[in-house]
C-alpha positions in Angstrom: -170.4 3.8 14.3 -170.9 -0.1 15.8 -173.8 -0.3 17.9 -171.6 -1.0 20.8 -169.9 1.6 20.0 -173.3 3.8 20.4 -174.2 2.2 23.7 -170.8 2.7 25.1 -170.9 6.1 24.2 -174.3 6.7 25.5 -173.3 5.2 28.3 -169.9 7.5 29.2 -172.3 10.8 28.6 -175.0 9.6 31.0 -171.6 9.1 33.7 -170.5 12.5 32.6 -174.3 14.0 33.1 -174.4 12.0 36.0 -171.2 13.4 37.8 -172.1 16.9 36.7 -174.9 16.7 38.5 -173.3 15.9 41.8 -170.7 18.2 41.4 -173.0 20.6 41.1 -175.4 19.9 44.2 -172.3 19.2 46.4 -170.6 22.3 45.8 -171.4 25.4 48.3 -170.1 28.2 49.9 -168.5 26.2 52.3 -166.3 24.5 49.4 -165.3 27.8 47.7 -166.3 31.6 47.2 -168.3 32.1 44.3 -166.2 34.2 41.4 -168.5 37.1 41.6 -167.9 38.0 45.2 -164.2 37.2 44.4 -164.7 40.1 41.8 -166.6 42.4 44.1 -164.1 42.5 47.0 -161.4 43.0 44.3 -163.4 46.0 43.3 -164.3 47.3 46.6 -160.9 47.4 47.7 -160.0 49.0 44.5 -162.5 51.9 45.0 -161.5 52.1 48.9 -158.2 52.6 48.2 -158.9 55.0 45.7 -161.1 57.2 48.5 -164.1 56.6 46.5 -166.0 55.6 49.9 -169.8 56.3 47.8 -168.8 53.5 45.3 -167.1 51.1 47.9 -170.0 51.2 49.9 -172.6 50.7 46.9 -170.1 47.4 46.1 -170.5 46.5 49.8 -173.9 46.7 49.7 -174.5 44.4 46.4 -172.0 42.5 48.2 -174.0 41.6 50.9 -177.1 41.1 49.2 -176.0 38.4 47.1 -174.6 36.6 50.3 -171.1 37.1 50.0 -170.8 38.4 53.8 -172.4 35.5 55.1 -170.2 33.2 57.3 -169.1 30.5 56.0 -171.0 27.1 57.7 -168.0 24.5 58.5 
């Protein structure tokens, strides 16, 4: 590999590094619901449904803990 070859790859990973980063800082509840609480109303409603009201509740709980019931800032 041609040493501008190097430096224009170094260059393109520190812009992909770089806009990882921001991605990452930028993104919040408010932009989408995180796949885990996705998961865990999926799964309570499941074990609702089912009449299992000891294992819906123990979801709703962990639910809540993790900050899945808190509303959304706009």
């Amino acid at each position: 590999m041609s040493r501008i070859s190097a430096k224009i790859a170094a260059v393109l990973i520190a812009l992909a590094a770089g806009l990882v980063a921001i991605s990452t800082l930028t993104a919040g509840p408010a932009n989408a619901i995180p796949p885990a609480c996705h998961d865990g109303f999926v799964l309570w409603n499941i074990y609702h449904d089912m009449g299992d009201e000891a294992t819906a509740s123990a979801i709703l709980s962990n639910l809540r803990g993790m900050g899945c019931l808190d509303p959304i800032e706009q």
